[in-house]
C-alpha positions in Angstrom: -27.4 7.0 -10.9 -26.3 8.0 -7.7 -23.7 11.5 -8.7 -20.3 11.5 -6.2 -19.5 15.4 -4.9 -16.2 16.1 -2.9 -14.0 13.0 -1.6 -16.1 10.3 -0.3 -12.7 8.3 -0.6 -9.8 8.5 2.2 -7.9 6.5 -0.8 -7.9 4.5 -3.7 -5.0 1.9 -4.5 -3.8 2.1 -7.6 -2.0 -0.6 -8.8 0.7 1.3 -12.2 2.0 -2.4 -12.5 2.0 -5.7 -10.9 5.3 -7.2 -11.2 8.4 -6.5 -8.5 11.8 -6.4 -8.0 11.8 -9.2 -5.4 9.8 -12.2 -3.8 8.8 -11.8 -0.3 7.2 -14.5 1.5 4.4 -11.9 3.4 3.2 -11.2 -0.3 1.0 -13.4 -2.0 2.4 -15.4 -5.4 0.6 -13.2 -8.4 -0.9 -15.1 -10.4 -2.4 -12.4 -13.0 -0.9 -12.0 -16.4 1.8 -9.2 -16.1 0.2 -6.0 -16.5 1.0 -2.1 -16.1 -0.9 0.7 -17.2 0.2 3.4 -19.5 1.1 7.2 -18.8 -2.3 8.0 -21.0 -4.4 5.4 -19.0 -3.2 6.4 -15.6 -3.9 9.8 -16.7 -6.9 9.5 -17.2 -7.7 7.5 -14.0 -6.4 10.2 -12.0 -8.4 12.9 -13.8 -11.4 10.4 -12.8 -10.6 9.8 -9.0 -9.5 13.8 -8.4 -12.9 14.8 -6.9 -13.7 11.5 -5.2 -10.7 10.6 -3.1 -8.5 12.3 -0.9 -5.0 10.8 -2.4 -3.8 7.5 -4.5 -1.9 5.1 -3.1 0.4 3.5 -5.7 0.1 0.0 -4.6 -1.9 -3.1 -4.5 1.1 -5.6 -5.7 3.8 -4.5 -7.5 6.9 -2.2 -7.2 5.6 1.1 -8.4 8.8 2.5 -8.9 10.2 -0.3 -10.9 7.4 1.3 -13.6 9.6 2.6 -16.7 8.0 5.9 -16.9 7.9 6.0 -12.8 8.4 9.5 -13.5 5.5 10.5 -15.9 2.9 8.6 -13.6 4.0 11.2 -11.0 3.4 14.1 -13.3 0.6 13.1 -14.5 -0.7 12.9 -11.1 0.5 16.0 -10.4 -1.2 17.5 -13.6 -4.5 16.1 -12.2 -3.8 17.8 -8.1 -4.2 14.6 -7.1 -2.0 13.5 -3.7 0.3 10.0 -4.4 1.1 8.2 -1.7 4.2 5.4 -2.6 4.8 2.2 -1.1 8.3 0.4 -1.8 11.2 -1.5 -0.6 13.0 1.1 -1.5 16.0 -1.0 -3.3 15.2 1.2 -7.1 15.6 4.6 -4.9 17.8 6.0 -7.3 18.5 8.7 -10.1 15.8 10.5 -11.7 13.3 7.9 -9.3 14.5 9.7 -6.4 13.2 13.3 -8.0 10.1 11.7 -8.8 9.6 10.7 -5.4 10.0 13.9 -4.0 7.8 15.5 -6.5 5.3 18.2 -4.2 2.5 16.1 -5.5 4.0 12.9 -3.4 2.7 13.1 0.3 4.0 9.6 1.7 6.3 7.3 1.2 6.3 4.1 2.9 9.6 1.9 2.8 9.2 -1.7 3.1 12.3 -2.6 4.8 11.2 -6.4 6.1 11.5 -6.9 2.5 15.5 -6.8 2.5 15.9 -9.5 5.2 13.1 -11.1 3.5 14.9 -11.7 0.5 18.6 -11.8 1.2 18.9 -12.9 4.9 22.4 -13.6 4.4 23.6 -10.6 2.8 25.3 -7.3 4.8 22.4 -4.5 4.7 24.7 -1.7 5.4 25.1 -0.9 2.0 20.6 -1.0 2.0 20.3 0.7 5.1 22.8 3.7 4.1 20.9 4.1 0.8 18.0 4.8 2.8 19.0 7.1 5.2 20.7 9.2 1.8 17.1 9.2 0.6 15.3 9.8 3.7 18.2 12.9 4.8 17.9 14.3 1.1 13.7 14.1 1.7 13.6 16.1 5.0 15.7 18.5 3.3 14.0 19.1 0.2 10.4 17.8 1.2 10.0 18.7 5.2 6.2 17.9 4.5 6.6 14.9 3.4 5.9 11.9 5.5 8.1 8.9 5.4 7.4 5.6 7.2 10.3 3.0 7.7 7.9 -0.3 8.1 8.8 -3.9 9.9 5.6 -5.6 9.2 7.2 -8.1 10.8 5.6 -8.3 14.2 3.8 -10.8 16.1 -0.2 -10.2 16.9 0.5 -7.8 19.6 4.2 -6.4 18.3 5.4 -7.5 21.3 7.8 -10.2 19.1 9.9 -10.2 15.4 10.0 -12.9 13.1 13.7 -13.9 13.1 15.2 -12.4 10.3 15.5 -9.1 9.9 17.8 -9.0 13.0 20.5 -7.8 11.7 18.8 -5.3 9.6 17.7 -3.8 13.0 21.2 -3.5 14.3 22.0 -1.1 10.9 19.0 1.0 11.5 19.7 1.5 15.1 23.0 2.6 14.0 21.7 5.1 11.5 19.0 6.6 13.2 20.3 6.3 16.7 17.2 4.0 17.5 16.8 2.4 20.8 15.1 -0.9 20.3 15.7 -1.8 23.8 13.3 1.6 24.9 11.2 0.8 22.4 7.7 0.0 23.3 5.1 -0.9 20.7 2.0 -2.9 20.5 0.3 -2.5 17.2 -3.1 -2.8 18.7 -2.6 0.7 20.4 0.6 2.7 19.0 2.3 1.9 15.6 4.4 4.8 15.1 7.8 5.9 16.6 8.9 9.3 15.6 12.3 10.0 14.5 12.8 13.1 13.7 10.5 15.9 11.5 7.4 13.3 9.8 10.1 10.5 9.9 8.8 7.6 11.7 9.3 3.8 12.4 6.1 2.2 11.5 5.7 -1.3 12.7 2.3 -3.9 12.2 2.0 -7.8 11.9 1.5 -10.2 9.2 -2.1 -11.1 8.5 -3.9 -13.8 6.2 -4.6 -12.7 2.6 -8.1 -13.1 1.7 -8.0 -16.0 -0.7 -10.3 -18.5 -2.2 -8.0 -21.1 -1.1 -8.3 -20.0 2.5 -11.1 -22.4 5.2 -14.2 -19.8 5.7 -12.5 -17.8 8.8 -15.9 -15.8 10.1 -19.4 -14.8 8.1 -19.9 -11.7 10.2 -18.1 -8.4 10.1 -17.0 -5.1 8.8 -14.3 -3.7 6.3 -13.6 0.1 4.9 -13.9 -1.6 1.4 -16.0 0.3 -0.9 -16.4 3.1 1.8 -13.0 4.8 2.8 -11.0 2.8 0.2 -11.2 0.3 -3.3 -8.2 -0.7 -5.6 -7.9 -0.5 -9.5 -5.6 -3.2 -10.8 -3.1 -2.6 -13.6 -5.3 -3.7 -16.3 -8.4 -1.8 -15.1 -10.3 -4.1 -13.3 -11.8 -2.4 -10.3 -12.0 -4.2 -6.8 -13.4 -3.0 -3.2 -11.0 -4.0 -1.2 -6.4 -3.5 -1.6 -6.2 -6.8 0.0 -7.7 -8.2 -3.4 -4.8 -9.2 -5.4 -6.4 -11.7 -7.8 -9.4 -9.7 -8.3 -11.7 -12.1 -6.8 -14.5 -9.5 -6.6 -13.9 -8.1 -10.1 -16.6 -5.0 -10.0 -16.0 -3.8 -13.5 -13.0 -2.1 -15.7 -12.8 1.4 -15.1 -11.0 1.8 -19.1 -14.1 0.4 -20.5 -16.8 2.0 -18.3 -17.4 4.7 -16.0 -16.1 4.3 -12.4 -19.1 5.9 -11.1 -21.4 2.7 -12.5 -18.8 0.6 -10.9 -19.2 1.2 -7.7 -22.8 1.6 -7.4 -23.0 -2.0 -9.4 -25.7 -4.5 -7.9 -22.5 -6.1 -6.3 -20.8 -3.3 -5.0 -24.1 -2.1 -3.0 -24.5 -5.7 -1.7 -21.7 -5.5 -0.3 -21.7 -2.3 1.5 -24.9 -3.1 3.2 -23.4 -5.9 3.8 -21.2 -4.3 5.9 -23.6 -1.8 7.6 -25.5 -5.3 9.0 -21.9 -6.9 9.9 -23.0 -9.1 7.4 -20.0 -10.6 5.2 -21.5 -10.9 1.9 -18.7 -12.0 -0.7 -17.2 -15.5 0.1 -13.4 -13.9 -0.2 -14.5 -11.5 2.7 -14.9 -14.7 4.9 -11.6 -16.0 4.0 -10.0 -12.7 5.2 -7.5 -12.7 8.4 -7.5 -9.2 7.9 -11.1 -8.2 8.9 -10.0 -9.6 12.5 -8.2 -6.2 13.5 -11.9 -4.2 12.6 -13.6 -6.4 15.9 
């Protein structure tokens, strides 16, 4: 068996539970059975992944900080030296989640905000947007290391056009953050950051198909970082090679009831990485993906 030394991993997605908070339409229906994994099991997965990747990203679906023991997770990664990385909407930014969050072991946080006009286009978001720029204020304070990214994953192929709701939303972040949109210039194929101030930035990128099974056969050739700068663990252990998949199509094993190291060099998981090396698209799911597009 091939042994792992240092982090061959930029990340691995870590999925603490699959259930949010809300319903947006730019994330796939889950159809799993509910699942989240306990402080012990996480634990022990991030004692696992410490010398193999460079930080956890606490994401795959799910609201990670809508995880009762939110908290413990964090310590427990912080028990193990391993980097988090959080992705959320933000909405459950409060109390004892808000210490969490800016726990030294967190080095990113990524706020969904195309979320809010996703799911109530027809409510005020002041009230959103100022409990944002509380958390975001209180983080460059307390965490000036930290790096937060406000995301609109809302843009067009190119960035150069929004979907139509989240105008309004737009209007309050302007207001709190003194942003030009009009000065703005992005295209997502070149630039997809604008600072703000310190390490916080707007982050903007378009939607993309989900790889499903459901989806026509979109391209047999091409490459993906699966398996070589990134895989996913679900909630319920099952290990997959790529973050995009949410059903566990490409279930490569469960890392609580065998060793991690066997999963990813499984007859599978090596098909599919010299898979890749050839451009070759190996697994059906990969040829249902709109996401590989961006890799040509």
């Amino acid at each position: 068996m091939t042994q792992m030394s240092g982090p061959k991993f930029d990340r691995v997605n870590v999925e603490i539970i699959n259930t949010c908070n809300l319903k947006c339409s730019f994330c796939p229906t889950p159809e799993r059975q509910m699942a989240r994994m306990s402080v012990e099991q996480f634990s022990n997965v991030a004692r696992t992944l410490k010398p193999m990747t460079k930080e956890v990203v606490l994401h795959l679906l799910g609201e990670p900080l809508s995880h009762p023991q939110f908290s413990s997770i964090i310590q427990a990664a912080s028990d193990a030296a391993l980097p988090v990385n959080i992705v959320t909407n933000g909405l459950l930014l409060t109390g004892e989640r808000v210490t969490a969050a800016l726990h030294p072991v967190v080095r990113q946080i990524s706020i969904s905000l195309q979320s809010f006009g996703d799911n109530f286009p027809d409510q005020n978001p002041e009230t959103y947007v100022a409990k944002i720029r509380s958390f975001t204020d209180r983080a460059q304070i307390e965490r000036p290391d930290l790096y937060l990214n406000l995301r609109f994953w809302d843009l067009d192929g190119t960035g150069a056009t929004e979907t139509n709701h989240n105008q309004e939303l737009r209007r309050e972040i302007a207001k709190a953050y003194n942003v030009d949109w009009d000065g703005l210039s992005v295209d997502v194929r070149r630039k997809k950051n604008h600072k703000l101030s310190g390490r916080l930035y707007l982050h903007f990128d378009s939607r993309f198909t989900w790889p499903s099974m459901d989806n026509p056969i979109l391209q047999d050739n091409g490459f993906c970082h699966g398996l070589k700068g990134h895989f996913g663990i679900h909630a319920d252990g099952t290990v997959v090679p790529c973050c995009l998949d949410h059903q566990a199509t490409i279930a490569l094993g469960n890392i609580f009831s065998k060793p991690l190291e066997e999963i990813l060099e499984s007859p599978r998981a090596r098909a599919m990485k010299e898979g890749f090396k050839r451009g070759e698209l190996v697994e059906d799911l990969c040829k249902r993906c709109g996401y590989i597009e961006r890799f040509r």
